[in-house]
C-alpha positions in Angstrom: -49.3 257.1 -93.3 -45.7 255.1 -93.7 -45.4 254.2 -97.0 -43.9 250.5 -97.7 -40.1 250.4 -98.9 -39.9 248.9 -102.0 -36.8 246.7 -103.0 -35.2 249.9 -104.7 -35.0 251.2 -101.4 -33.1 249.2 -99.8 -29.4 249.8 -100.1 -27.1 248.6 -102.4 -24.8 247.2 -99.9 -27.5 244.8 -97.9 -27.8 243.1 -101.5 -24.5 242.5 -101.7 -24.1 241.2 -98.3 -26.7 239.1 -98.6 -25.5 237.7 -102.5 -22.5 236.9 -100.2 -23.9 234.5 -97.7 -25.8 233.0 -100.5 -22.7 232.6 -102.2 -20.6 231.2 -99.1 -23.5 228.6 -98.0 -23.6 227.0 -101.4 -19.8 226.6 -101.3 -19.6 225.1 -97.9 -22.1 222.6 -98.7 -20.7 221.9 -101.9 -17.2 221.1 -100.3 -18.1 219.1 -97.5 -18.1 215.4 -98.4 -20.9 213.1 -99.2 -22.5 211.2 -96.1 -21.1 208.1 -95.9 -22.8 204.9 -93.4 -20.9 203.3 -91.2 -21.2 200.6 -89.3 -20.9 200.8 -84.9 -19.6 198.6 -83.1 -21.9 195.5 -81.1 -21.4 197.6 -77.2 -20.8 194.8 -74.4 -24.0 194.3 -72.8 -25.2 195.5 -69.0 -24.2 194.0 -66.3 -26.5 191.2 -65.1 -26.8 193.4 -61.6 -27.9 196.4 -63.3 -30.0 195.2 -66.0 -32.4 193.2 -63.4 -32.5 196.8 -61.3 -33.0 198.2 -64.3 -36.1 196.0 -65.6 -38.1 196.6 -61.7 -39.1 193.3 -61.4 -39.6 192.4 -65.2 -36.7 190.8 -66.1 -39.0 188.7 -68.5 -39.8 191.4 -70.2 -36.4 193.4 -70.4 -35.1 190.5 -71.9 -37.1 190.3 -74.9 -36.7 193.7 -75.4 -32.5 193.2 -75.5 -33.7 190.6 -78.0 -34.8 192.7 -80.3 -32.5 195.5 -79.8 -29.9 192.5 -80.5 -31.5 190.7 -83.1 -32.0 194.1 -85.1 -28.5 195.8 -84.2 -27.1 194.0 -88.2 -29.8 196.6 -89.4 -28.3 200.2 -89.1 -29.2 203.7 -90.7 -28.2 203.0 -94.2 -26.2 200.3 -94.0 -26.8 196.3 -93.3 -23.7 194.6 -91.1 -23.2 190.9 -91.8 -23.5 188.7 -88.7 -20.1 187.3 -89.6 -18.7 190.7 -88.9 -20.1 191.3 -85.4 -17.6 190.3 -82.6 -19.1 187.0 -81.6 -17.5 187.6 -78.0 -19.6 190.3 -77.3 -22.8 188.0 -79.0 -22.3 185.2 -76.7 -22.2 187.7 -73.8 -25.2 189.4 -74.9 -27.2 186.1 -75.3 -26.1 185.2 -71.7 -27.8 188.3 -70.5 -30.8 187.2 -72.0 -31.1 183.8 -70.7 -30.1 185.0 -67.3 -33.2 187.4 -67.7 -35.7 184.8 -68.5 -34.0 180.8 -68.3 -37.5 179.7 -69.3 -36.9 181.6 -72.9 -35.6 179.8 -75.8 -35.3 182.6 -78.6 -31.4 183.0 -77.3 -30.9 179.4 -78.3 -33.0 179.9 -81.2 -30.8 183.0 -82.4 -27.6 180.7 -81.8 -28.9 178.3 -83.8 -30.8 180.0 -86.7 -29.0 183.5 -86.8 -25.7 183.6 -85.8 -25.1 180.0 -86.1 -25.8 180.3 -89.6 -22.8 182.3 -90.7 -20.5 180.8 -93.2 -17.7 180.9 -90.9 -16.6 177.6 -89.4 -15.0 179.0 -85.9 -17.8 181.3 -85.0 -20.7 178.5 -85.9 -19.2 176.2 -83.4 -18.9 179.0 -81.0 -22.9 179.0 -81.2 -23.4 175.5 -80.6 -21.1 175.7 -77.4 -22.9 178.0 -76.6 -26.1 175.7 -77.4 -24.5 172.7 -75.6 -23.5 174.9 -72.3 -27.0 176.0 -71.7 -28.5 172.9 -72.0 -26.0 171.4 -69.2 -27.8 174.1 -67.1 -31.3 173.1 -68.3 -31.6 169.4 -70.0 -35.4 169.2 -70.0 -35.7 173.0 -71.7 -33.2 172.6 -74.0 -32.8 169.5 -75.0 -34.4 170.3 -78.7 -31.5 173.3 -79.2 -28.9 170.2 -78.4 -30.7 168.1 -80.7 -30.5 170.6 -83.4 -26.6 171.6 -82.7 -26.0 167.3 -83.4 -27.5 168.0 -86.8 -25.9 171.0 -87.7 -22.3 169.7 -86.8 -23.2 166.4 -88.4 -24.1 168.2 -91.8 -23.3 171.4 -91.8 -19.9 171.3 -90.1 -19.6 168.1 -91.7 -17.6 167.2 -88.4 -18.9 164.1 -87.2 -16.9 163.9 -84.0 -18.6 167.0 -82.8 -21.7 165.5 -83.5 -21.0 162.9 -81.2 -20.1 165.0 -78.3 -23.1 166.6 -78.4 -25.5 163.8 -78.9 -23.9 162.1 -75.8 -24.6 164.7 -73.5 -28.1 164.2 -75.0 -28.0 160.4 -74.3 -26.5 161.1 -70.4 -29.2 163.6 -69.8 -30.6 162.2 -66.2 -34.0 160.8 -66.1 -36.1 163.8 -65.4 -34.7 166.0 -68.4 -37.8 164.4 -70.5 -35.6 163.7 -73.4 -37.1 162.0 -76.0 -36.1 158.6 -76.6 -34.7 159.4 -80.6 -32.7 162.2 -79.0 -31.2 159.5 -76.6 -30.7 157.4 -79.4 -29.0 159.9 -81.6 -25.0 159.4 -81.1 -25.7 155.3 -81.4 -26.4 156.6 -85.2 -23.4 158.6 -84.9 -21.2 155.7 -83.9 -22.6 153.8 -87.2 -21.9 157.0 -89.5 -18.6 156.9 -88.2 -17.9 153.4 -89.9 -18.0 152.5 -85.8 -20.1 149.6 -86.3 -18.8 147.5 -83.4 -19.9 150.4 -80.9 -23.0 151.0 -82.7 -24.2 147.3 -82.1 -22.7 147.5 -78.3 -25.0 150.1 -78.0 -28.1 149.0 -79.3 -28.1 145.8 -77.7 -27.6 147.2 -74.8 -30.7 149.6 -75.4 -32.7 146.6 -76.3 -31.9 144.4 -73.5 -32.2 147.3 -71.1 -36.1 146.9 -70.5 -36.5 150.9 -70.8 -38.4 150.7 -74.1 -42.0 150.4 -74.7 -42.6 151.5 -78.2 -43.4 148.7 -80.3 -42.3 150.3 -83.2 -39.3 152.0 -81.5 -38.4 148.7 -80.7 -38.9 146.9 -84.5 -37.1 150.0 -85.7 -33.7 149.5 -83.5 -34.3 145.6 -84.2 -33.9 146.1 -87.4 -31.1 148.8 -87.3 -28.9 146.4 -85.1 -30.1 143.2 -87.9 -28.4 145.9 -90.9 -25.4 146.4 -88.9 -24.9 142.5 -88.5 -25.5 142.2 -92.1 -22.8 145.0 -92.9 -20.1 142.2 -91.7 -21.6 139.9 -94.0 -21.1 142.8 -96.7 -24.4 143.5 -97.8 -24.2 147.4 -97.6 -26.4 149.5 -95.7 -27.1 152.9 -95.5 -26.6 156.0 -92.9 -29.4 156.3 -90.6 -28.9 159.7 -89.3 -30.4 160.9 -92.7 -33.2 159.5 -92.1 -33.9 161.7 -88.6 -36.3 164.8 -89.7 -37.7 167.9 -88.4 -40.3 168.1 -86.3 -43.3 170.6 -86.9 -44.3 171.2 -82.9 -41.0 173.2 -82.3 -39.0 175.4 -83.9 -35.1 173.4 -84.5 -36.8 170.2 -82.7 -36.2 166.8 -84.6 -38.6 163.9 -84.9 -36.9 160.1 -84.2 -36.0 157.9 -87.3 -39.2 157.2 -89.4 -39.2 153.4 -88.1 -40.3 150.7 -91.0 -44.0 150.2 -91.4 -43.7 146.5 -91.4 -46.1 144.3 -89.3 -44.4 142.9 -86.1 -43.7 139.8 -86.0 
């Protein structure tokens, strides 16, 4: 019968050997610098071509994937990267992806608006809401709303009323079939009034009135009354903005409800 070697068997030189591997791991740890995070760069996205071979046939599906891949990319292993620091470039392109993967989606528009329109950087917000305002050229009656919400956030959060204006009068030359609400239509007459452009304004509502298009009773007492204030602003009795007045609607996500109209009796 073998008997087992104890540890006093074993040589002396297989200790030390062994003492110095111990001894040479712990140092190479020890010198080798502390992990550190860092951020990768935002890759350009696939090519339209490739991405819809890519999906077989669920292009829908792909693209809220990419969504997600994109609206998670700021969250990297152990490190957060700021939206501001992403290369917007490569954003817009990714978000163009999307909507060519599903045009009947609105979370692109809704991450323009709400995530990377949101940045406190003046030049890469109003890339978003070109962005915003270029898509809904290609679809008025699916994205109006997103247009409606870019007015507001030039209006008061660019505090650049001009751009406002553009936008809102895309929304007001949207062609009869885009279903654009009539307050949406309405918005850059309101526009013209914030701008101390009270001549316009009234041009414009008159013109509204006398057109015949409007059915609302209370649409109608509301603009009545708006174009009465502005007549009484040349008499000098002052009168408030009425864009403050527009508010959010609770059906849609960054959709906006017309101008609460006066709840006084028609006459």
């Amino acid at each position: 019968m073998v008997e087992p070697r104890t540890r006093a068997r074993v040589p002396w030189i297989v200790w030390t050997l062994l003492g110095l591997a111990v001894l040479v791991q712990v140092g190479l740890r020890a010198s080798q610098p502390a992990p550190v995070a860092r951020a990768s760069a935002l890759a350009a996205p696939p090519r339209l071509a490739f991405a819809r071979a890519a999906s077989l046939g669920e292009e829908r599906v792909l693209g809220q994937w990419l969504a997600l891949y994109l609206q998670a990319f700021d969250n990297q292993p152990g490190i957060s990267v700021p939206f501001m620091s992403l290369d917007y470039a490569r954003v817009e392109l990714w978000l163009d992806l999307l909507l060519a993967l599903d045009p009947a989606g609105s979370y692109p528009l809704l991450m323009a608006a709400h995530l990377y329109g949101q940045v406190p950087d003046a030049t890469r917000t109003r890339r978003m809401l070109e962005f915003i305002h270029r898509h809904y050229l290609v679809d008025p009656p699916g994205r109006w709303r997103w247009l409606a919400h870019a007015v507001v956030i030039a209006r008061h959060r660019l505090q650049d009323p001009r751009l406002a204006l553009h936008y809102a009068q895309s929304l007001a030359e949207a062609p009869d079939g885009a279903r654009t609400p009539g307050w949406a239509r309405q918005m850059h007459i309101f526009l013209h009034e914030d701008l101390g452009e009270a001549d316009t304004a009234k041009l414009l509502l008159g013109g509204l009135l006398a057109s015949g298009t409007l059915s609302d009773p209370k649409e109608i007492h509301f603009l009545m009354s708006r174009l009465q204030a502005l007549q009484a602003v040349e008499n000098g009795v002052k009168n408030p903005s009425s864009l403050s007045t527009v508010r959010r609607s609770p059906g849609a996500p960054g959709a906006l409800q017309a101008p609460i109209a006066p709840q006084a009796p028609l006459n």
